[in-house]
C-alpha positions in Angstrom: 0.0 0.0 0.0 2.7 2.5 0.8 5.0 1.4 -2.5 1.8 2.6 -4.5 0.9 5.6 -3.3 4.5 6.8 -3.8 3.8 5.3 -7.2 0.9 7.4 -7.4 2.6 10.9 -5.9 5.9 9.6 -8.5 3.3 9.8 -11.2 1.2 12.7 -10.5 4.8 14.4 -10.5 5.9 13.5 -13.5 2.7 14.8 -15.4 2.5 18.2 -13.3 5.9 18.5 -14.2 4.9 17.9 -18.3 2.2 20.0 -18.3 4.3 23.0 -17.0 7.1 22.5 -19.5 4.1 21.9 -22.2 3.1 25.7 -21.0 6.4 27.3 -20.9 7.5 26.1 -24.4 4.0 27.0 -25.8 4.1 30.2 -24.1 7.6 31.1 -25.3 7.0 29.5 -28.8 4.1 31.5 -29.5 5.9 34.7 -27.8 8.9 34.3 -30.5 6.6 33.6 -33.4 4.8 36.9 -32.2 7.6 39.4 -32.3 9.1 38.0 -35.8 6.1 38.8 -36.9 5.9 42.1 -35.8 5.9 45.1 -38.7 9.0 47.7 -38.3 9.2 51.2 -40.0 10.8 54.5 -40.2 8.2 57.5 -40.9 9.9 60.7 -41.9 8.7 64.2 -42.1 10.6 67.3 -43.5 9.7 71.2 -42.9 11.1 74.2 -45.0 11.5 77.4 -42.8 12.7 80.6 -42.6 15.0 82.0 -39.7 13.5 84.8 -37.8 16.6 85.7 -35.6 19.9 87.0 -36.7 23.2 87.5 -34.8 26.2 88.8 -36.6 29.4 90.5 -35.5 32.2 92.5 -36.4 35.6 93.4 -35.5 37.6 96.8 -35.6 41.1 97.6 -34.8 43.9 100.0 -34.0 47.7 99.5 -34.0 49.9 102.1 -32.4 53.3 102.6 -31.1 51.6 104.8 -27.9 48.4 102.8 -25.8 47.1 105.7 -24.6 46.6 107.3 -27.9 45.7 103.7 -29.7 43.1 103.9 -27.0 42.0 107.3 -27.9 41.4 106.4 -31.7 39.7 103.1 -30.5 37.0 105.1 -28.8 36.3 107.2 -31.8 35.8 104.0 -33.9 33.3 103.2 -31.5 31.6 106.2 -31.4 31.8 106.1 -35.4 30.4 102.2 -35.3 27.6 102.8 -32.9 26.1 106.1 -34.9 26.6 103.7 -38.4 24.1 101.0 -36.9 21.9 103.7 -35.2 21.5 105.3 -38.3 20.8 102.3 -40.2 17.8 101.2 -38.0 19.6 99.2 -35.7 18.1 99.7 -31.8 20.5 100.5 -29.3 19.8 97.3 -26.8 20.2 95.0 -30.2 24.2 96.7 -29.9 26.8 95.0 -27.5 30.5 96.0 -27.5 32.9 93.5 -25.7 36.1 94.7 -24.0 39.2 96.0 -26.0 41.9 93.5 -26.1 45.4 94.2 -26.8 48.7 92.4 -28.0 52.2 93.6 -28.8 53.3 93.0 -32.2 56.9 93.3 -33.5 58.4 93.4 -36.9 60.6 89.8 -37.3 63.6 89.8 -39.8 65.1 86.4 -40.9 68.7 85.6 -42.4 69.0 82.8 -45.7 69.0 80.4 -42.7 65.8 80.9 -41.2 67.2 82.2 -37.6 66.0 85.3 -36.2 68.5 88.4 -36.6 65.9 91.9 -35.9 63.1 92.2 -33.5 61.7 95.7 -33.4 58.3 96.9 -31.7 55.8 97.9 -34.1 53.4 98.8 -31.6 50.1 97.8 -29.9 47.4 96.2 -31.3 44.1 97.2 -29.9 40.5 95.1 -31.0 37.1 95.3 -30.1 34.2 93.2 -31.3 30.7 94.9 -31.9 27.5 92.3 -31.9 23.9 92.4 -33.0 20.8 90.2 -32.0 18.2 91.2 -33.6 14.6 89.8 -35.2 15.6 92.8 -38.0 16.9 89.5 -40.1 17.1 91.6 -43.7 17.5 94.9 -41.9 21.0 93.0 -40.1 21.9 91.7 -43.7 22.2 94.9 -45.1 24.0 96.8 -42.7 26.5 93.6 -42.2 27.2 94.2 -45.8 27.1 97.9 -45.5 29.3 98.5 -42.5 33.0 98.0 -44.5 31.9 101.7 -46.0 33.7 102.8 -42.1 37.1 101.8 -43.9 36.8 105.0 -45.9 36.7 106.8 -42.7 39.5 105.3 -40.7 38.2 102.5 -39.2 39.5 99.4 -39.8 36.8 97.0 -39.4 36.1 93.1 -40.6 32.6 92.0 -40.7 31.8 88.3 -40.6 28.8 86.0 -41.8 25.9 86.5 -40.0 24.4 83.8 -38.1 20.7 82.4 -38.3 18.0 81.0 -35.2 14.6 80.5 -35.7 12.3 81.3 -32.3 9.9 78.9 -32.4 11.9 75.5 -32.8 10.6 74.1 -30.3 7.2 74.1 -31.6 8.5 73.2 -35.0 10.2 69.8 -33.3 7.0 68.7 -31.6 4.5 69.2 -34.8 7.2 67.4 -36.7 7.0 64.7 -34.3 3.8 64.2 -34.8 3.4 64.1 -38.7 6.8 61.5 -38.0 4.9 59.1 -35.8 1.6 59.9 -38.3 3.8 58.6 -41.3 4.8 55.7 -39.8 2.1 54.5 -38.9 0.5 54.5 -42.0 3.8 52.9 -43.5 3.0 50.2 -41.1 -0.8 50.1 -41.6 -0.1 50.0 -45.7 1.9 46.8 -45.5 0.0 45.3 -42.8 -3.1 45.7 -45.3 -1.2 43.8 -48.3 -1.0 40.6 -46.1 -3.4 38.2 -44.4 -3.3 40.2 -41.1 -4.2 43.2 -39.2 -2.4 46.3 -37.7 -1.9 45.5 -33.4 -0.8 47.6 -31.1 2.5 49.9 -30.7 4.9 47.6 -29.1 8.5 50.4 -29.8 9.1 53.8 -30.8 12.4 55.4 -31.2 13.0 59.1 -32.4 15.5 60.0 -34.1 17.9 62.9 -34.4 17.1 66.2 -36.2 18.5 67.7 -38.9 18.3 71.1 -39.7 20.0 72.0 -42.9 20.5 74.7 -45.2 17.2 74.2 -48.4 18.7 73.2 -51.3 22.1 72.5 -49.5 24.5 69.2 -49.9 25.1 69.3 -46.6 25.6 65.5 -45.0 24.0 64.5 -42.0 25.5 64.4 -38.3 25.3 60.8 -36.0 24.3 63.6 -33.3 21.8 65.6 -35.2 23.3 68.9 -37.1 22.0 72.8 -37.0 23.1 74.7 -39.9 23.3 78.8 -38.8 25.0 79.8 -41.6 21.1 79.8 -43.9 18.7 81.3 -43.4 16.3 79.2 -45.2 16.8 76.3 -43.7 15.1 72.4 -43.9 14.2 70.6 -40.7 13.9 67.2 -41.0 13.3 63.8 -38.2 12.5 60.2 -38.5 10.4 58.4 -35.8 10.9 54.2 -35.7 8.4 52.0 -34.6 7.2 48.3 -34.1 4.2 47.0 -34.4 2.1 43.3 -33.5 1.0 42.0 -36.3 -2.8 40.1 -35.3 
């Protein structure tokens, strides 16, 4: 009697134990054959805009053999810079003027041999930088281009490229999210439709990096997502990836 029902607990066991193995390999089986049959796509969107915030800058000089009178003439430069953008319609909390900087420089005079025989002072160098920030985008343009006119009047200035922004990126990003995840999920939805199945839930989603490029540029695309400033038309574009069941 007690040899059987060991038998019969032995047993009972052995087909508890069957029946749980039979559910765990059914159960992963079935799991596996669900997500290889899941859909994956890459919707894209693109957006052409205009930058609506400029920042440029410039640079003027003096060199001098006396500081206090290199100073002197840097001050009237400034003067002369700040009533140039006044005049041109620039507002005066759109101008900021850094600090002068200064350097010696010295004449250098070489034999055949390339060592150093002469080193005389030629005097000091004295440089300021002038920068706008201004929503004046075309207004900045033109006086940018403008501003070089100084050199007829004694100040020795360089101007540089200007630089572009656009205020409401933010917004931009987020509506261009949205068209992304709207495109992929039609993607998904379109070749779900030209099989035997039917479009299940979102299982993944990814987003990817933006681009923002100069329109009608050849510009390559950055791992990390790029941001041209040197258009101001610009193109914005973002991919969204995402999985779907397959039911």
């Amino acid at each position: 009697m007690k040899n059987s029902r060991w038998a019969l607990y032995f047993s009972s066991s052995l087909v508890l134990c069957a029946l749980i193995f039979a559910f765990t390999i059914n159960k992963v089986f079935f799991k596996q054959k669900e997500f290889k049959n899941n859909v994956y796509v890459t919707g894209y969107t693109s957006h052409d805009f205009t930058s609506d915030i400029i920042v440029w800058e410039a640079n003027f000089s003096r060199l001098n053999v006396d500081i206090q009178e290199a100073y002197k003439l840097m001050k009237e430069d400034r003067e002369m810079v700040e009533y140039f953008l006044l005049e041109n319609g620039i507002e005066k909390n759109e101008i900021v003027f850094s600090s002068i900087n200064w350097n010696e420089e010295y004449y250098y005079k070489y034999n055949e041999e390339g060592k150093l025989i002469k080193k005389e002072f030629k005097g000091y160098n004295l440089t300021q930088k002038v920068r706008i920030d201004s929503r004046k985008v075309d207004l900045v343009e033109n006086v940018s281009n403008e501003i070089t006119n100084l050199i007829e009047n004694g100040v020795l200035i360089d101007s540089y490229s200007p630089e572009y922004y656009y205020s409401k990126l933010d917004e931009l990003k987020i509506a261009m999210l949205k068209e992304a995840a709207k495109n992929a999920h039609l993607r998904a939805k379109t070749v779900v439709e030209n099989s035997t199945g039917r479009l299940g839930d979102l299982v993944y989603t990814n987003v990817g990096v933006f681009q923002i490029i100069g329109k009608n540029s050849n510009e390559s695309y950055s791992w990390g997502g790029s941001y041209n400033t040197s258009s101001k038309l610009k193109t914005a574009n973002v991919t969204v990836k995402q999985e779907y069941q397959i039911r």
